[in-house]
C-alpha positions in Angstrom: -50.6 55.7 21.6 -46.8 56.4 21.0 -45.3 55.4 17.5 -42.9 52.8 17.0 -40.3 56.0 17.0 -41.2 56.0 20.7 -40.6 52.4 21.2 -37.5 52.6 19.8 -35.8 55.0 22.1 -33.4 54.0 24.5 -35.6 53.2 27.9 -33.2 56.2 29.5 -34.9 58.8 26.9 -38.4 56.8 27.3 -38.0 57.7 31.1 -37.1 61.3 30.7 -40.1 61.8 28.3 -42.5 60.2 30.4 -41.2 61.6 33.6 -41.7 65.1 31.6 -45.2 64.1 30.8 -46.0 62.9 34.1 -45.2 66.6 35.3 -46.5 68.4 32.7 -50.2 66.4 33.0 -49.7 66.2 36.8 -49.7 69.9 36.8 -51.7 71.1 34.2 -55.3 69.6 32.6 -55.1 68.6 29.3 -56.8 71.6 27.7 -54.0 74.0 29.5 -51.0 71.3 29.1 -48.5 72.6 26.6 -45.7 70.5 24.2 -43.1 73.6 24.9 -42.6 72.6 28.8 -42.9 68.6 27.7 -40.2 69.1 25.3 -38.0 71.7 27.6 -38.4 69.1 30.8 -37.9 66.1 28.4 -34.8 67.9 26.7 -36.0 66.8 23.3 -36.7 68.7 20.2 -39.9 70.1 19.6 -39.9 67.5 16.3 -39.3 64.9 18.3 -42.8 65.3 20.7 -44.8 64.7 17.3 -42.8 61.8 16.4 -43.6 59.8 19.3 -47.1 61.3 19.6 -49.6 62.8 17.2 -50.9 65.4 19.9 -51.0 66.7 24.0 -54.5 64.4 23.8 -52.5 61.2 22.3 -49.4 62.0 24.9 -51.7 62.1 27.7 -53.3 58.4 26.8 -50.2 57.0 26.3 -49.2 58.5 30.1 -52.7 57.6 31.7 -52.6 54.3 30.0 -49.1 53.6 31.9 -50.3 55.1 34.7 -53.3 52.4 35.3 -50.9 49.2 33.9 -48.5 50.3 36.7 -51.2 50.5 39.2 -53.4 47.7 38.2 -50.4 45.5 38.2 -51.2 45.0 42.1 -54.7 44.4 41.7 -56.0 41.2 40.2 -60.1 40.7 40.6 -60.6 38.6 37.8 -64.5 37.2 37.9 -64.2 33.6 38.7 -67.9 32.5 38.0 -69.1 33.1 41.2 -68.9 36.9 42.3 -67.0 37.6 45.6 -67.0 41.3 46.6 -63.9 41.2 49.0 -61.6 41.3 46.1 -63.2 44.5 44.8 -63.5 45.9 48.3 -59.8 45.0 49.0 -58.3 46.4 45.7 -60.3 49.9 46.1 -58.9 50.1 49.7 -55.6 49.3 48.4 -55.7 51.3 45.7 -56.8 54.9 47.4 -54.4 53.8 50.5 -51.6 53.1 48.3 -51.8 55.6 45.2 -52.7 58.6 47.3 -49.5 60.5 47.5 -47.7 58.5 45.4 -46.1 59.9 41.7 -49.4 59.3 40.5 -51.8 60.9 43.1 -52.0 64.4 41.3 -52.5 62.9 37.6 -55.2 60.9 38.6 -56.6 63.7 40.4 -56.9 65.7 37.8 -58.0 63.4 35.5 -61.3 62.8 37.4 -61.6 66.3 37.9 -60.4 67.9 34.4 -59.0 65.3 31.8 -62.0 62.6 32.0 -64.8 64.4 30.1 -61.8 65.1 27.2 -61.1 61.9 26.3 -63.1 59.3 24.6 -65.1 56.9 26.2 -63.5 53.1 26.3 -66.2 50.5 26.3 -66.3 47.7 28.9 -66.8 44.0 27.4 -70.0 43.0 27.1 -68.9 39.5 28.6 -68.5 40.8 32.0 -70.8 39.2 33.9 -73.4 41.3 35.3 -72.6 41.5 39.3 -68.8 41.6 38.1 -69.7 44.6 35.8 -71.7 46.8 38.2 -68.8 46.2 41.0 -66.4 47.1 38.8 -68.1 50.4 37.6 -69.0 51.1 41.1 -64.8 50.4 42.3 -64.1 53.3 39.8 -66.7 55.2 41.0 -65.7 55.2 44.7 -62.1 55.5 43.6 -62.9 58.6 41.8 -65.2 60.1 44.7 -62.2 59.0 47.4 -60.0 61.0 45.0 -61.6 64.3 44.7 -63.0 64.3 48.4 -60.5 62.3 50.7 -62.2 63.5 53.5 -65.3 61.2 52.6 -63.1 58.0 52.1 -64.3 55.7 55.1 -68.0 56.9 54.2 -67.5 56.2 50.6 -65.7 52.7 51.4 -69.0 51.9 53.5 -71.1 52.6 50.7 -69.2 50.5 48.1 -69.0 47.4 50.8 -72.9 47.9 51.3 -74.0 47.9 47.6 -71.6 45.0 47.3 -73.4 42.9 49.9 -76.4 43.7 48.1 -75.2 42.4 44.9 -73.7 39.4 46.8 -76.9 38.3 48.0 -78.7 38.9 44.3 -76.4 36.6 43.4 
């Protein structure tokens, strides 16, 4: 994650530097992604990049990590003690109808397709109950298939409301 250097910045220069990340990782997987064009787009000194971040890979989580904040700001499916699946349903409808072509469409594209398998793997807690955790896992998983084959989204949406029936009625 950024260093306190970054938080410090005005939120103007915050803005250009994420903007420039947002291109650069929207453009170009991680592996290929390079701090020259960051810095150039950004107009910041080469210096400056490893001030605010220790590496492309550190960059990259700090933009991703914005990325999902900004997009699961809309989306609330908090378990309530008993599961419903409409909520998960609803938010991975919303989600691939509202995100696809916005600024974040190609970054999230290419993270399921190049940038996933790069980073390390973020645990989910172990409190989540059980029909709560599996819809949750199986949300991400239709989001990511919706993602890298639009074509299959009403298929993959029929899918995901059918396993969550299921779940609904081992409940």
């Amino acid at each position: 994650m950024p260093s306190t250097t970054f938080d410090h910045l005005t939120t103007e220069k915050q803005a250009r530097v994420t903007a420039a990340l947002l291109t650069e990782f929207s453009e170009h997987g991680l592996a290929d992604a390079q701090v020259a064009r960051i810095v150039t787009t950004a107009d910041i000194a080469r210096g400056a990049f490893y001030k605010y971040f220790d590496d492309l890979t550190d960059a990259y989580q700090y933009l991703y990590h914005t990325a999902m904040q900004e997009i699961h700001r809309d989306f609330d499916v908090t378990p309530s003690g008993k599961f419903q699946p409409q909520p998960y349903y609803e938010a991975v409808e919303q989600f691939v109808d509202h995100f696809t072509n916005s600024q974040y469409d190609q970054l999230i594209r290419r993270h399921y397709s190049e940038n996933e398998s790069l980073l390390p793997e973020r645990p989910v807690p172990v409190t989540l109950p059980a029909a709560d955790w599996a819809a949750m896992t199986l949300s991400h998983a239709t989001i990511k298939e919706i993602m890298l084959q639009p074509a299959d989204r009403d298929a993959a949406l029929a899918r995901f409301q059918q396993v969550l029936s299921l779940l609904e009625e081992e409940r």
